[in-house]
PASEBA-1860 file (N, C-alpha, C; in nm, 3 decimals):
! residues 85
1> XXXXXXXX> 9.897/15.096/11.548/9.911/15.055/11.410/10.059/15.030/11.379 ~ 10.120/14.944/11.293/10.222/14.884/11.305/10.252/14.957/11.166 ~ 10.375/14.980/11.158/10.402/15.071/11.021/10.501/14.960/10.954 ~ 10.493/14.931/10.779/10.518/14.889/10.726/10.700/14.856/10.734 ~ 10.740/14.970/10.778/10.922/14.991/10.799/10.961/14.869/10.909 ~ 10.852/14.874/11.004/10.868/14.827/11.130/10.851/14.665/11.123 ~ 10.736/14.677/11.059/10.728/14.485/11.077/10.823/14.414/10.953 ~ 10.897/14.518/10.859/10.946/14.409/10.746/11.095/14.434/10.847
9> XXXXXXXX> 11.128/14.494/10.901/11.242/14.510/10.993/11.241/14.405/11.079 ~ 11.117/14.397/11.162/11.104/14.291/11.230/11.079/14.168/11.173 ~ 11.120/14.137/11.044/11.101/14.042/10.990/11.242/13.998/10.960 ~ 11.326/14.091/10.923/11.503/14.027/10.869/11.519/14.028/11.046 ~ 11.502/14.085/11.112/11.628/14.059/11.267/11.508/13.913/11.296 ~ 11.374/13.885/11.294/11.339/13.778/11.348/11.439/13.653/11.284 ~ 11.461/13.532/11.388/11.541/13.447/11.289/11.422/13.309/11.271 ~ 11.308/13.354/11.302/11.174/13.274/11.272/11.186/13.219/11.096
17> XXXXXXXX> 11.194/13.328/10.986/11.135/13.369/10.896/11.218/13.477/10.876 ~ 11.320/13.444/10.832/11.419/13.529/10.744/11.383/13.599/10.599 ~ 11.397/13.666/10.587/11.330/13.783/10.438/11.453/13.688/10.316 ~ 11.563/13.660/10.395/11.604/13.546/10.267/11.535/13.419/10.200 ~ 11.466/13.384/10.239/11.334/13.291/10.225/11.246/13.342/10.173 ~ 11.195/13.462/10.186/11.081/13.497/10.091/11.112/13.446/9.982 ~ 11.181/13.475/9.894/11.186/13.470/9.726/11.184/13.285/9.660 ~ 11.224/13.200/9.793/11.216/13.037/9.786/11.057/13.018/9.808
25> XXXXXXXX> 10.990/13.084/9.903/10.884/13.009/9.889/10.785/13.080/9.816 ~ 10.844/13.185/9.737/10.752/13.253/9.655/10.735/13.161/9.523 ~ 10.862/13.125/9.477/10.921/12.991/9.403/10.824/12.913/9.421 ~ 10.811/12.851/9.529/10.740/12.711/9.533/10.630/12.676/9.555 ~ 10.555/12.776/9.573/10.480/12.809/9.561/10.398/12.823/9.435 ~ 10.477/12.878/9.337/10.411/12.885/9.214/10.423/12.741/9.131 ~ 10.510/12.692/9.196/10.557/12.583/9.130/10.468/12.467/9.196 ~ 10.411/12.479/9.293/10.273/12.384/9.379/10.182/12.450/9.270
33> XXXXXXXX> 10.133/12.573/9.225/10.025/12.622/9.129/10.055/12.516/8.997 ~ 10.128/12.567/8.916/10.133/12.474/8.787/10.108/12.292/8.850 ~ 10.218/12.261/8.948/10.152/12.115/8.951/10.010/12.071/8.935 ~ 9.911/12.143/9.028/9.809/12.099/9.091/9.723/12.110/8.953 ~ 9.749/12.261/8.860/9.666/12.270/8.760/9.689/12.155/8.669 ~ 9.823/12.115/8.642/9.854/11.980/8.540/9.809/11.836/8.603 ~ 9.777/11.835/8.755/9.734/11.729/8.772/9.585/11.702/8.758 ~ 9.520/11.842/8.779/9.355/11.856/8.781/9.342/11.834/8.598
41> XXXXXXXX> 9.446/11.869/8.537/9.416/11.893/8.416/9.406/11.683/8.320 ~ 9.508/11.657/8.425/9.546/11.534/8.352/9.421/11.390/8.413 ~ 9.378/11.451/8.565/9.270/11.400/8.599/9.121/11.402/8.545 ~ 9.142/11.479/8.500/8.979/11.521/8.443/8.937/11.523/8.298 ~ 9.054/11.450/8.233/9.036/11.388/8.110/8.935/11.318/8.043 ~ 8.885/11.281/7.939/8.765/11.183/7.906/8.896/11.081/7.935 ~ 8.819/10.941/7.975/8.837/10.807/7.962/8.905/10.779/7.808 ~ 8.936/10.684/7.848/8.983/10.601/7.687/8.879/10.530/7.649
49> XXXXXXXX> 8.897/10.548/7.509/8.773/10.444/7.451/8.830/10.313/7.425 ~ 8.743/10.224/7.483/8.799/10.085/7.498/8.806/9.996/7.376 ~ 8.750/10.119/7.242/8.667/10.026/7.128/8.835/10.042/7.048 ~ 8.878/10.121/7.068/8.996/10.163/7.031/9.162/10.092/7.046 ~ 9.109/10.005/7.197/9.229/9.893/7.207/9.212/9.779/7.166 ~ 9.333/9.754/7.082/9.332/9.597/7.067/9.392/9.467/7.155 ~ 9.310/9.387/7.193/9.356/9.302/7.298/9.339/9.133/7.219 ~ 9.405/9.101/7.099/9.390/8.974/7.111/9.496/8.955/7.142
57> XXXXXXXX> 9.505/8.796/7.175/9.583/8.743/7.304/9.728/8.691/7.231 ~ 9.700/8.656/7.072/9.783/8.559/6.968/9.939/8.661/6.953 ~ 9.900/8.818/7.009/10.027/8.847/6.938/10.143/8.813/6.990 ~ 10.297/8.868/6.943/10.379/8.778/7.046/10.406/8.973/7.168 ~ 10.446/9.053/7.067/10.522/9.187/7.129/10.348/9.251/7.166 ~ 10.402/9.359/7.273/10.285/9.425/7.338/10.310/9.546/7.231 ~ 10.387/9.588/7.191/10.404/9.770/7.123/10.481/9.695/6.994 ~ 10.423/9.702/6.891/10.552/9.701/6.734/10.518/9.847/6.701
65> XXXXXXXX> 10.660/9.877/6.681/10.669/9.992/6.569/10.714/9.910/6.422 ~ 10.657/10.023/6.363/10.634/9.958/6.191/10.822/10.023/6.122 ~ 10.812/10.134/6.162/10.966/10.170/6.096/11.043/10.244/6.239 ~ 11.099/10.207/6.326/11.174/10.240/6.391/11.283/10.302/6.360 ~ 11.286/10.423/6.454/11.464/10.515/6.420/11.549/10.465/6.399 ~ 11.594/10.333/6.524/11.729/10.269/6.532/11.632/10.138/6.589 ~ 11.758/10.032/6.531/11.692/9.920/6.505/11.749/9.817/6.655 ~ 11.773/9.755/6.685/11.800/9.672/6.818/11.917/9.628/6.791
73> XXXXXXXX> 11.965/9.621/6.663/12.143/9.611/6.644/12.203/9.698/6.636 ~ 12.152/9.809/6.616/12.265/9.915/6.626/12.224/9.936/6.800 ~ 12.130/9.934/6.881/12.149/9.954/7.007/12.250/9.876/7.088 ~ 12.232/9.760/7.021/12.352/9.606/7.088/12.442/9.653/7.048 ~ 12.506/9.753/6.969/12.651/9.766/6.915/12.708/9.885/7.002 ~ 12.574/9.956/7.040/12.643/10.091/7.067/12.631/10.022/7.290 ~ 12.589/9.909/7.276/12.587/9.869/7.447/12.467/9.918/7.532 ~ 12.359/9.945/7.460/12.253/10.010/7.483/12.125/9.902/7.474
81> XXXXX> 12.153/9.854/7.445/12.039/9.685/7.447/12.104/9.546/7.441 ~ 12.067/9.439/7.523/12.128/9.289/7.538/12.141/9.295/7.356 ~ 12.244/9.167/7.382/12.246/9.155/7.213/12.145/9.008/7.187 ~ 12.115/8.979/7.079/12.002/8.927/7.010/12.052/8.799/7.008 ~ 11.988/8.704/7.031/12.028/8.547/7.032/11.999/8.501/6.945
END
C-alpha cells in the first residue's frame, strides 16, 4: 500500500508532473466547466421566431437606431468613423 507522504513526494521529485502544475490545471479545468455549460446553455435555446423578423427588401440600412448615443459626426471628429460625404 502506497502511503499518501510517499506518492505526493513522488510526485514534486517526478519531473513528469510537477505539483507546480497542479493549481494551473485545476484552473482550467474549471474554466473548460463554465465554457461547456455556457455553450450547452447557448445551444439549447428555443429558435427564433421568424414571425418576428422583418425582411422587406426596400430598406436602405440593415440596423437603424431611432436615438443613438453618439451620432456619426461626433465619431468622424473624434477619428473613430470615415467622415460623411
Amino acid at each position: 500500500m502506497i502511503v499518501a507522504l510517499r506518492s505526493l513526494t513522488h510526485l514534486c521529485v517526478s519531473d513528469r508532473f510537477p505539483m507546480s502544475m497542479l493549481p494551473m490545471v485545476i484552473t482550467q479545468m474549471n474554466q473548460v466547466a463554465v465554457s461547456v455549460q455556457r455553450l450547452t446553455d447557448f445551444l439549447t435555446l428555443e429558435e427564433l421566431d421568424l414571425d418576428q423578423v422583418d425582411r422587406t427588401p426596400d430598406k436602405r440600412e440593415s440596423i437603424t437606431l431611432a436615438h443613438p448615443p453618439v451620432t456619426p459626426r461626433e465619431l468622424s471628429v473624434a477619428g473613430l468613423f470615415p467622415p460623411q460625404l
